[in-house]
C-alpha positions as a Markdown table, in Angstrom:
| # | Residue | x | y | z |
|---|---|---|---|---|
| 1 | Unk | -22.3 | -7.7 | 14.1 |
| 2 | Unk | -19.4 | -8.3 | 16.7 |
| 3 | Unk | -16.2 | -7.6 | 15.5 |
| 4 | Unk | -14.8 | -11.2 | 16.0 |
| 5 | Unk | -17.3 | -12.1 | 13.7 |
| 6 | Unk | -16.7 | -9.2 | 10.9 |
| 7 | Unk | -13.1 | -10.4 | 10.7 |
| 8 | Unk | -14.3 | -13.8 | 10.3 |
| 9 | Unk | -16.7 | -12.8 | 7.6 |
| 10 | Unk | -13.4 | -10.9 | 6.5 |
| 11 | Unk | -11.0 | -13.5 | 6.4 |
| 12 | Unk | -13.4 | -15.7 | 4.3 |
| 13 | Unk | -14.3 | -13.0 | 1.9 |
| 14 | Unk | -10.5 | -12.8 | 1.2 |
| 15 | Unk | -10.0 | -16.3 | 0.5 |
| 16 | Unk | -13.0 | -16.7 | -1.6 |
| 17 | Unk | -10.8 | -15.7 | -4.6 |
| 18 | Unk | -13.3 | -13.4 | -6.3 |
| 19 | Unk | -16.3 | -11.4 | -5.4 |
| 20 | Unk | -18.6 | -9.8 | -7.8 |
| 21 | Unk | -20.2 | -6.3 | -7.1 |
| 22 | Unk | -23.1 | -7.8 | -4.8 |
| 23 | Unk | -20.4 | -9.6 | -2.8 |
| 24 | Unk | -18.5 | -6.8 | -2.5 |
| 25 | Unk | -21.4 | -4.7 | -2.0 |
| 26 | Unk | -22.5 | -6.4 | 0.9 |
| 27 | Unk | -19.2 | -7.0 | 2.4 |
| 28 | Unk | -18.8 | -3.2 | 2.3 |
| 29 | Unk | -21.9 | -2.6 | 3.9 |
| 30 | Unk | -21.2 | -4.7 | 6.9 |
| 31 | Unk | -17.2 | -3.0 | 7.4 |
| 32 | Unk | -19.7 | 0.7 | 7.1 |
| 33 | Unk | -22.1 | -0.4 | 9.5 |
| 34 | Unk | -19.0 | -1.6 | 12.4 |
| 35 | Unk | -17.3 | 1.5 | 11.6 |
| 36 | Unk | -20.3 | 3.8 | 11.7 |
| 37 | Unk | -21.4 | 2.0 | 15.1 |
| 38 | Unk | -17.8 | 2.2 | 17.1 |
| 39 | Unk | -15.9 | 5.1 | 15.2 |
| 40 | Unk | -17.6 | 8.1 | 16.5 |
| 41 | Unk | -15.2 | 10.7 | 14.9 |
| 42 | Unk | -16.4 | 9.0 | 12.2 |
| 43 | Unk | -19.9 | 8.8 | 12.7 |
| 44 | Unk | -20.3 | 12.5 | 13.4 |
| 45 | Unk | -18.3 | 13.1 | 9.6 |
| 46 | Unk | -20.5 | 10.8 | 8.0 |
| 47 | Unk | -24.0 | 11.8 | 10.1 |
| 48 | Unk | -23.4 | 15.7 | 8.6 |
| 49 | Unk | -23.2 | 14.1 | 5.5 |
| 50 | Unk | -26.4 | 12.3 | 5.5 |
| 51 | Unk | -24.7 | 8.9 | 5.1 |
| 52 | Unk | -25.9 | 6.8 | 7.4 |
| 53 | Unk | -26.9 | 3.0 | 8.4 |
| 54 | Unk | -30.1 | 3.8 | 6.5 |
| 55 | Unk | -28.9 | 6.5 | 3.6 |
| 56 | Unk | -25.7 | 4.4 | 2.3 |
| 57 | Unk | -26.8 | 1.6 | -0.2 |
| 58 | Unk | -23.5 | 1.0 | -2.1 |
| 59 | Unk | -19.8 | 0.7 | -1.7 |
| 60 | Unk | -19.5 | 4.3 | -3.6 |
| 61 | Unk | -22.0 | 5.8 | -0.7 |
| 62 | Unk | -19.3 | 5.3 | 1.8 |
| 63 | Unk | -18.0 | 8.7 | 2.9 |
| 64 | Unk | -13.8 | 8.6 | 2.6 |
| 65 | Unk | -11.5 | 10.2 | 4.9 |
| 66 | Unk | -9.2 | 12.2 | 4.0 |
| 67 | Unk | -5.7 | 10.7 | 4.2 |
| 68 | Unk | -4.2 | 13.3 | 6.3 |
| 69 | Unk | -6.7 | 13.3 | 8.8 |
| 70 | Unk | -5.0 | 10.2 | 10.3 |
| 71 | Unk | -2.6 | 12.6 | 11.5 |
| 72 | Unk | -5.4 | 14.8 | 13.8 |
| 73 | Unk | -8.0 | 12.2 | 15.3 |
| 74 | Unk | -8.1 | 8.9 | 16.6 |
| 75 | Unk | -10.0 | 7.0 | 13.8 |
| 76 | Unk | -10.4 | 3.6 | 15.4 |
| 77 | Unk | -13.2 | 1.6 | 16.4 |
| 78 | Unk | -11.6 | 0.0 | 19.1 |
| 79 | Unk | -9.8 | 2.1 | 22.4 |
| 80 | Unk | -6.3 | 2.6 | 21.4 |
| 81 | Unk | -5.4 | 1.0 | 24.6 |
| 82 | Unk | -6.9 | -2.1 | 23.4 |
| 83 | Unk | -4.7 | -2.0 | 19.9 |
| 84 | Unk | -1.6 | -4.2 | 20.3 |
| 85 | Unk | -0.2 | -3.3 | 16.6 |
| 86 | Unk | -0.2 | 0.8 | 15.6 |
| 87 | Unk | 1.5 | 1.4 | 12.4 |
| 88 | Unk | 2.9 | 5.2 | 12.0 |
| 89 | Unk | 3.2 | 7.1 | 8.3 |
| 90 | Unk | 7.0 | 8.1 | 8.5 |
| 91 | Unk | 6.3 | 11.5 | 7.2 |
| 92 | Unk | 5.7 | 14.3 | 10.0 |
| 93 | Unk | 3.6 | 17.3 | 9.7 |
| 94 | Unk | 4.5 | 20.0 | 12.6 |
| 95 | Unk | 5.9 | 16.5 | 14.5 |
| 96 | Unk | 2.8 | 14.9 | 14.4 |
| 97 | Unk | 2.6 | 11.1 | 12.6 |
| 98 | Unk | -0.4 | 9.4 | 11.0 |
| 99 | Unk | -1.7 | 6.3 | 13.0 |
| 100 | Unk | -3.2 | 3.1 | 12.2 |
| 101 | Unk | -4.8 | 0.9 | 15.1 |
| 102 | Unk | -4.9 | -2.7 | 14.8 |
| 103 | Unk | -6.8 | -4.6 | 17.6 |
| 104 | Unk | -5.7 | -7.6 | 15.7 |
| 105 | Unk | -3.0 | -8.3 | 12.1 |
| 106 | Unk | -5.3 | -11.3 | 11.2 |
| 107 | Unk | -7.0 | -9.8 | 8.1 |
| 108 | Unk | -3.6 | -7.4 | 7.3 |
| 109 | Unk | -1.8 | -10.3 | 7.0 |
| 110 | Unk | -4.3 | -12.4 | 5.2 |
| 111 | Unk | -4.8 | -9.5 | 3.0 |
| 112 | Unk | -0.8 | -8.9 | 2.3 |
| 113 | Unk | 0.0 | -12.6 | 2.0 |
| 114 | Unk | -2.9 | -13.7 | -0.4 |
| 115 | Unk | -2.1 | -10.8 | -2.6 |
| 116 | Unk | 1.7 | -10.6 | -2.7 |
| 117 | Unk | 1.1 | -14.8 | -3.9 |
| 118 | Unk | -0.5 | -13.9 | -6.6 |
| 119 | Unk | 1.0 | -10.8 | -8.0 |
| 120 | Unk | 4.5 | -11.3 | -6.8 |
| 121 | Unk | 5.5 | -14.7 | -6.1 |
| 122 | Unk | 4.7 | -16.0 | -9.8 |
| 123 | Unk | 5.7 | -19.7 | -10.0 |
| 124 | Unk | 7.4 | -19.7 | -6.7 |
| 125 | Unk | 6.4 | -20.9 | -3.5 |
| 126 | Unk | 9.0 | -20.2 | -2.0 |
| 127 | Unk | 12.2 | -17.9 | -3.2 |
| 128 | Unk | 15.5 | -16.7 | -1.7 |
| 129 | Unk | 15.2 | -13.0 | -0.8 |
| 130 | Unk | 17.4 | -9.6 | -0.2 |
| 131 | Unk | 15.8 | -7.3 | 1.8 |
| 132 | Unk | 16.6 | -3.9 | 1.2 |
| 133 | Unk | 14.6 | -1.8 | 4.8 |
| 134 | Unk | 15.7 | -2.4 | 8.2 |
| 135 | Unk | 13.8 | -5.1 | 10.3 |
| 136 | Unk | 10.3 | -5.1 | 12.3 |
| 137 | Unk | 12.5 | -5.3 | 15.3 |
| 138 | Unk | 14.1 | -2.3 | 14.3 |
| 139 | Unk | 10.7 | -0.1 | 13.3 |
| 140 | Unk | 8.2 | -1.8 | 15.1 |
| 141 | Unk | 5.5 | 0.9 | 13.8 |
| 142 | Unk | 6.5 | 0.6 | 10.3 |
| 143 | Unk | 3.7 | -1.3 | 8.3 |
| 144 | Unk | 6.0 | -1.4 | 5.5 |
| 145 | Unk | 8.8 | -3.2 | 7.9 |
| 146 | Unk | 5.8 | -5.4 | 8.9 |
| 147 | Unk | 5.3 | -6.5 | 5.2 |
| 148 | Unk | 8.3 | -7.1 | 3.8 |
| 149 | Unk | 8.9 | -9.2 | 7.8 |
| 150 | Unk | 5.3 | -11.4 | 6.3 |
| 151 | Unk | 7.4 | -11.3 | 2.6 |
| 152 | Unk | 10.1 | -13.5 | 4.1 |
| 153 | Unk | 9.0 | -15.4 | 6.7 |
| 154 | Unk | 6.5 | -16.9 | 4.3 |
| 155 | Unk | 7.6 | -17.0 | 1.0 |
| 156 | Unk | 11.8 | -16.5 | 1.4 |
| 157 | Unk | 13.8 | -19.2 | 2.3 |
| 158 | Unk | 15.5 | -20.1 | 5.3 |
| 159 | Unk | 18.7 | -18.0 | 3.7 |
| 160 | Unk | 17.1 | -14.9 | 2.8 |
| 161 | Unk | 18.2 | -11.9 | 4.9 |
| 162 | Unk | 18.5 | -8.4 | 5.4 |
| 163 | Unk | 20.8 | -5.9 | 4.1 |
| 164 | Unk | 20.1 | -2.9 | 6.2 |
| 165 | Unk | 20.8 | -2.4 | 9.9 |
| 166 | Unk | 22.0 | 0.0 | 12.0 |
| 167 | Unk | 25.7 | 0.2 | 10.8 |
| 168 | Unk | 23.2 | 1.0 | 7.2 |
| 169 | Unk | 23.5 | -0.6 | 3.8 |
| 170 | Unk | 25.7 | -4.1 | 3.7 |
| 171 | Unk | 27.1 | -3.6 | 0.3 |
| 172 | Unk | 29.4 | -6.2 | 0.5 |
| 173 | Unk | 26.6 | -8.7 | 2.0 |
| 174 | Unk | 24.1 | -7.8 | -1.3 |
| 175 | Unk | 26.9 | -8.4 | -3.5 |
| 176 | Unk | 28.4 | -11.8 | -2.1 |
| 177 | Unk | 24.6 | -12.7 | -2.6 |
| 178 | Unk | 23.9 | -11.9 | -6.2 |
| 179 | Unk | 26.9 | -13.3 | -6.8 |
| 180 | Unk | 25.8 | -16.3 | -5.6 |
| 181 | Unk | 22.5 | -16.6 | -7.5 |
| 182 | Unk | 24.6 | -15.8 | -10.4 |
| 183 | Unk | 27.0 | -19.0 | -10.0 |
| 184 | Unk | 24.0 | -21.1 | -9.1 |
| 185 | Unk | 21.4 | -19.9 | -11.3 |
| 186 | Unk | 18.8 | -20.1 | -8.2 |
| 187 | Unk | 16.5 | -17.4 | -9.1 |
| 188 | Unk | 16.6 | -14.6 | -6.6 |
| 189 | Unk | 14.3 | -11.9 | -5.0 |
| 190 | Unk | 15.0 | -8.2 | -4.2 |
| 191 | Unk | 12.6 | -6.3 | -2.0 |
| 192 | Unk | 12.4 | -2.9 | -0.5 |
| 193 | Unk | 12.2 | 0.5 | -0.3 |
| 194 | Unk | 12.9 | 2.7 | -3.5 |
| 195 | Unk | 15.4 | 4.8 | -2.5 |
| 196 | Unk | 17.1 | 1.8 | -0.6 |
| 197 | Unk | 17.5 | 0.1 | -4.1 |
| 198 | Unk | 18.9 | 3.3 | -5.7 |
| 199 | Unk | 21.7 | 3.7 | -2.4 |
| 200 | Unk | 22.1 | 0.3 | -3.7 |
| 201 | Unk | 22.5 | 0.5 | -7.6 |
| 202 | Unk | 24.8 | 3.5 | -6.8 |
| 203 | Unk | 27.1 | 1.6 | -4.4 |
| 204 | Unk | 27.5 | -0.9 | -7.2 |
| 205 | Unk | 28.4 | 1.3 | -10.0 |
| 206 | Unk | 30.9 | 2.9 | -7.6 |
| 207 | Unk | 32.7 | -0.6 | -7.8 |
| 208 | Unk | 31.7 | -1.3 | -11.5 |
| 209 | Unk | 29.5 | -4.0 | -10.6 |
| 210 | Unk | 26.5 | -5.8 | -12.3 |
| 211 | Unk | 25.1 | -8.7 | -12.4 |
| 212 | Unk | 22.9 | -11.0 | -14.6 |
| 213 | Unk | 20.5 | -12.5 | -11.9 |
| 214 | Unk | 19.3 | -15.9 | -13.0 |
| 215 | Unk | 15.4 | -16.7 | -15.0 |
| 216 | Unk | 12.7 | -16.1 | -12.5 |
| 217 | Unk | 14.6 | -13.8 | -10.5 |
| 218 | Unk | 12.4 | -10.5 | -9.6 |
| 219 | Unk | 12.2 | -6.7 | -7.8 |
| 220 | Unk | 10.1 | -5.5 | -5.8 |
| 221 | Unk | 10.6 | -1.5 | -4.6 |
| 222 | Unk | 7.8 | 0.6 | -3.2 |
| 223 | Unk | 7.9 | 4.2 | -2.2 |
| 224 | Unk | 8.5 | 6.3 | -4.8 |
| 225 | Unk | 10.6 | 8.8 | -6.3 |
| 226 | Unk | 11.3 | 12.5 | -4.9 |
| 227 | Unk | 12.7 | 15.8 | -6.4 |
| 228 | Unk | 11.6 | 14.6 | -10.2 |
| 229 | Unk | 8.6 | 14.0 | -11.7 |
| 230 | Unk | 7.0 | 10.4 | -11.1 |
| 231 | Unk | 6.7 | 10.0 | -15.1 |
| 232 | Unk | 10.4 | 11.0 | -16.1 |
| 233 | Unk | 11.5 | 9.0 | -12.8 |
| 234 | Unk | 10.2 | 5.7 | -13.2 |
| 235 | Unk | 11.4 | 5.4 | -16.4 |
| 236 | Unk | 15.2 | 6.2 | -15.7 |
| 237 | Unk | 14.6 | 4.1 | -12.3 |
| 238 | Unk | 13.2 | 0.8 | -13.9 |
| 239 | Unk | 16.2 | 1.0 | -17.3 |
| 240 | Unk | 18.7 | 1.0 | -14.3 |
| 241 | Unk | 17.3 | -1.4 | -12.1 |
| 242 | Unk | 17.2 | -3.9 | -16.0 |
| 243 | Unk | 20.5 | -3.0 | -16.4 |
| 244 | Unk | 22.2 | -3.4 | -12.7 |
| 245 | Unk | 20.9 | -6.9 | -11.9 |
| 246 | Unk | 19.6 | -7.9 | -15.7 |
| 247 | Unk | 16.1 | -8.8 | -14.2 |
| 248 | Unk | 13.7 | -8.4 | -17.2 |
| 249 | Unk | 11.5 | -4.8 | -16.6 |
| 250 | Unk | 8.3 | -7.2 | -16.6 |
| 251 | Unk | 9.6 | -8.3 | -13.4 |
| 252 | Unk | 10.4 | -4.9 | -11.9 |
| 253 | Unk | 7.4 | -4.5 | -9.8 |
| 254 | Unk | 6.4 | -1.8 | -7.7 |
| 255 | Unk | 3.4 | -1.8 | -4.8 |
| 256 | Unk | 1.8 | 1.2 | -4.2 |
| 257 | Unk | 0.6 | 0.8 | -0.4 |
| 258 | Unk | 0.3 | 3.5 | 2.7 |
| 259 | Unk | 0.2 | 3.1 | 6.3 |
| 260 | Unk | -3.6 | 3.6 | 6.4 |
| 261 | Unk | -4.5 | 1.4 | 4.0 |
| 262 | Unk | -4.9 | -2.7 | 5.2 |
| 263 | Unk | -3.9 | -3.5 | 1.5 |
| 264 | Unk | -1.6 | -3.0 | -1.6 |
| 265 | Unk | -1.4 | -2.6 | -5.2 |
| 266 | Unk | 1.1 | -3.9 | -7.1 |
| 267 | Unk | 1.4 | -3.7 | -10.9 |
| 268 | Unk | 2.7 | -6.1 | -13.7 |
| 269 | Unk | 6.2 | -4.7 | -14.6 |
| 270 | Unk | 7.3 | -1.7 | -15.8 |
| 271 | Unk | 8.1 | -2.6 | -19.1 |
| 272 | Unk | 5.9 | 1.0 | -19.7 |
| 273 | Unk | 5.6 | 4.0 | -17.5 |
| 274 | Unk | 3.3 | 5.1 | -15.6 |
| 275 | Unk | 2.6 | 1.3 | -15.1 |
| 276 | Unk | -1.0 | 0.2 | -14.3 |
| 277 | Unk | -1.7 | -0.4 | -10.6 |
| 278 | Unk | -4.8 | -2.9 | -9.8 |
| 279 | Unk | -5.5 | -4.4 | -6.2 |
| 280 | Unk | -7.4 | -7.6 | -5.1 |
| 281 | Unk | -11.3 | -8.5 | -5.1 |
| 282 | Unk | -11.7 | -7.0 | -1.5 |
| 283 | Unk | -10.1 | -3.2 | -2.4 |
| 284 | Unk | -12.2 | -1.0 | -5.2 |
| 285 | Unk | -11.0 | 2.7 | -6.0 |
| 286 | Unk | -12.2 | 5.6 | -7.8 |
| 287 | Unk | -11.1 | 8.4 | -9.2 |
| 288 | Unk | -12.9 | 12.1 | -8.1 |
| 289 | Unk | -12.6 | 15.6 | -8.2 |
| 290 | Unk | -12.1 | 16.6 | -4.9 |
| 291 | Unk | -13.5 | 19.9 | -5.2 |
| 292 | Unk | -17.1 | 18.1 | -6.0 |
| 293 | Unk | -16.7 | 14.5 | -4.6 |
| 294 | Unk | -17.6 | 13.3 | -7.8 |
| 295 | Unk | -16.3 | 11.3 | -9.9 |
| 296 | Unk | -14.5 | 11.9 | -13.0 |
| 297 | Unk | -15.0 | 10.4 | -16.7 |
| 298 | Unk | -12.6 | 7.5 | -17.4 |
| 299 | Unk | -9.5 | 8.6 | -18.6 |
| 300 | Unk | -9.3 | 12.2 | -17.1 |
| 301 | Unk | -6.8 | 12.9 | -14.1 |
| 302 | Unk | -8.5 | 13.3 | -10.3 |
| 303 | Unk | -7.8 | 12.2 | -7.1 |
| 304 | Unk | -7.8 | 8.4 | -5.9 |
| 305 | Unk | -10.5 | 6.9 | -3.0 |
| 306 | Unk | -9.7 | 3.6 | -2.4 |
| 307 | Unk | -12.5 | 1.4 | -0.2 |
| 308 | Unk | -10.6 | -0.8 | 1.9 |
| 309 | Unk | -12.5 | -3.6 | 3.5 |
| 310 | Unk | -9.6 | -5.1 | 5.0 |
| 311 | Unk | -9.0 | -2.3 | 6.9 |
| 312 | Unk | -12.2 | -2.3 | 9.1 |
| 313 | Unk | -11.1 | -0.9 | 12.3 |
| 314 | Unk | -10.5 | 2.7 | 11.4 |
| 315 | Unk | -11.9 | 3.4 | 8.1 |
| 316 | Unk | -12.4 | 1.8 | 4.7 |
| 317 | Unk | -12.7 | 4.7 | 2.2 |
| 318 | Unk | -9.9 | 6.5 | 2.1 |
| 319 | Unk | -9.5 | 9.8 | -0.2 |
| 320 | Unk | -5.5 | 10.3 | -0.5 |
| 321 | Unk | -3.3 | 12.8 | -1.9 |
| 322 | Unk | -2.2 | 11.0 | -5.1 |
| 323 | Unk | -3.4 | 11.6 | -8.4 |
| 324 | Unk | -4.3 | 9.1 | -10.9 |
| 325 | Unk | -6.5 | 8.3 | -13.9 |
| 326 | Unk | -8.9 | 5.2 | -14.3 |
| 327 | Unk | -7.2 | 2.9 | -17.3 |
| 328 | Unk | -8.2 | -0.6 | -18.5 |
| 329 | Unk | -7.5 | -2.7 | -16.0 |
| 330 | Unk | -6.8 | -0.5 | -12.9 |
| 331 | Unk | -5.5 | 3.1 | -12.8 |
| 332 | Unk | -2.0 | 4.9 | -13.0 |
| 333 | Unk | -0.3 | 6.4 | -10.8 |
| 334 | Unk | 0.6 | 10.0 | -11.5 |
| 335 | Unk | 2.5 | 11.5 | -8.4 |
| 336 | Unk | 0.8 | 13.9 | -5.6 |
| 337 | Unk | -1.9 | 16.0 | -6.4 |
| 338 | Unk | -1.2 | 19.8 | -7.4 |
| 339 | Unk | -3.3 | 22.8 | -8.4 |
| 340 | Unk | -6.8 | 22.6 | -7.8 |
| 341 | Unk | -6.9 | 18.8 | -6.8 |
| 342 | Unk | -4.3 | 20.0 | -3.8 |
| 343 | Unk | -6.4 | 22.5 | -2.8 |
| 344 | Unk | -9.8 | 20.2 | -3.2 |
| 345 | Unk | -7.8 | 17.9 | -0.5 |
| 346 | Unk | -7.3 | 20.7 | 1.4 |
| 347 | Unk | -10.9 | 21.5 | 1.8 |
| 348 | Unk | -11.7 | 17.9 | 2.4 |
| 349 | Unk | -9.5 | 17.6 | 5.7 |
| 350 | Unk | -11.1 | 21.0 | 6.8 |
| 351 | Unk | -14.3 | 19.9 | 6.1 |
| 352 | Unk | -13.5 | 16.3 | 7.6 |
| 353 | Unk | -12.0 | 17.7 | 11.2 |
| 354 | Unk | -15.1 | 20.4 | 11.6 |
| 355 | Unk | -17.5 | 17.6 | 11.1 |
| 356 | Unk | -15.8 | 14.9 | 13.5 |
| 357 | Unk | -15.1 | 16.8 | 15.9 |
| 358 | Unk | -18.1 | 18.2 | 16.0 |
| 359 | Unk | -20.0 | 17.9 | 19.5 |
């Protein structure tokens, strides 16, 4: 199959709406196949691993990368000279930054904007939005800048801006505009980073601000929280965000996304923490022990694999770094892995980089 016609068969899977497990069976067969044919890295991994064209019959047969791995090979199927859009992780190990290669955004954006309608945008077609990370001008290989660029451009209005640039956070700018959705009771939307809305919520109680945005108004942060644990964190994190901008915690939603995946998870408020995360009908995860590769019973901790389609150029099963447990209705999110999980990872990117660059 060409690859013009995989993203076609892509683009149309997305839109379908649903897919049961023999339509995403066979979908995920055909992203395997493209990337088994033009990813040789990944070809070599997957070869010493008996997973081939003829060996992998199911999704959960698809061999998953190791996350960190982005950061040592060239996992794309396409010459890197011949990807217009590359999308960098913004953590550095020894210097050296995870890549992404697009040859084209199609499917990313179909995946992001089909998605962030249905689990963000609620009623809305169309709402006025704060942005809280600088532009895609300003971090062109930011996926994240990319997204929340796709967030306003089609579903913000023509007033929605940004509140960070190079002279850094526009207090003054976020505040005039609150204020104004307060007055007019035209619901409002702030997105971005984590630890942009916490420079932000600080800045305000400096001045003794809050504010009580109107019904329908919404958050959206992604990212994280560092130096505590994820648990303990969210929980302070989402009562403050309530109680700066009185948004309802049911409409404090977080995404859960990474530079090397094509899609994101989002949850349905944090009216609880650890929230529940869940993705679309094209992106499937389990949860494993990486020290076997196998999967763990429902309900006990491992490490996530996500499968991907949407992100067919470089690879679709991804094993990250984060640990989570399977839950009715998608998994949670429990932080990075530690202990014997963190060391299973470890021996996963060893055992990845021996095999793919194998001769």
């Amino acid at each position: 199959m060409t690859e013009a016609r995989l993203v076609e068969d892509l683009l149309a899977f997305i839109a379908a709406g649903e897919a049961d497990e023999e339509a995403f069976n066979r979908m995920a067969l055909a992203v395997f196949a493209h990337q088994f044919e033009t990813n040789a890295p990944y070809r070599r991994f997957a070869t010493q691993r008996a997973r081939t064209l003829r060996t992998v019959k199911s999704w959960r047969d698809v061999p998953a990368v190791p996350i960190s791995a982005f950061k040592d090979l060239t996992l794309s199927g396409r010459p890197p000279e011949e990807c217009p859009h590359v999308f960098m992780t913004s953590g550095t190990t020894k210097g050296v930054r995870g890549k992404s290669h697009h040859p084209t955004l199609a499917v990313y954006d179909r995946s992001m904007t089909v998605n962030f309608r249905r689990r963000f945008m609620g009623e809305h077609d169309r709402l006025r939005m704060g942005i809280l990370f600088p532009t895609e001008q300003a971090m062109p290989n930011s996926s994240l800048a990319h997204y929340l660029a796709l967030a306003k451009s089609e579903f913000g209005t023509v007033e929605s801006r940004y509140f960070v640039s190079d002279a850094g956070l526009d207090v003054d700018g976020a505040i005039a505009e609150l204020s104004r959705a307060e007055e007019t009771g035209e619901p409002y939307a702030l997105l971005g980073a984590s630890f942009s809305v916490v420079h932000l919520m600080d800045a305000l109680a400096e001045r003794g601000r809050s504010f009580a945005l109107p019904a329908g108004s919404r958050i959206l942060d992604t990212g994280g929280f560092k130096g505590q644990s994820r648990e303990m964190a969210a929980e302070e994190f989402y009562g403050r965000l309530s109680a700066t901008f009185g948004v309802p915690r049911r409409l404090c939603i977080n995404m859960y996304g990474m530079t090397e995946l094509s899609t994101q998870f989002y949850d349905d408020g944090n009216e609880a923490c650890p929230s529940v995360k869940s993705g679309p009908h094209w992106i499937r995860s389990r949860v494993i022990n990486p020290l076997t590769g196998q999967e763990v019973p429902r309900g006990s901790v491992g490490v996530l694999v996500h499968h991907d389609l949407a992100h067919f150029n470089c690879a679709s099963a991804i094993l990250t770094e984060d640990a989570g447990v399977e839950v009715d209705g998608g998994f949670q999110l429990l932080g990075r892995a530690d202990g014997a999980d963190a060391k299973g990872c470890s021996m996963a990117v060893e055992d990845f980089l021996k095999a793919a660059r194998a001769p």
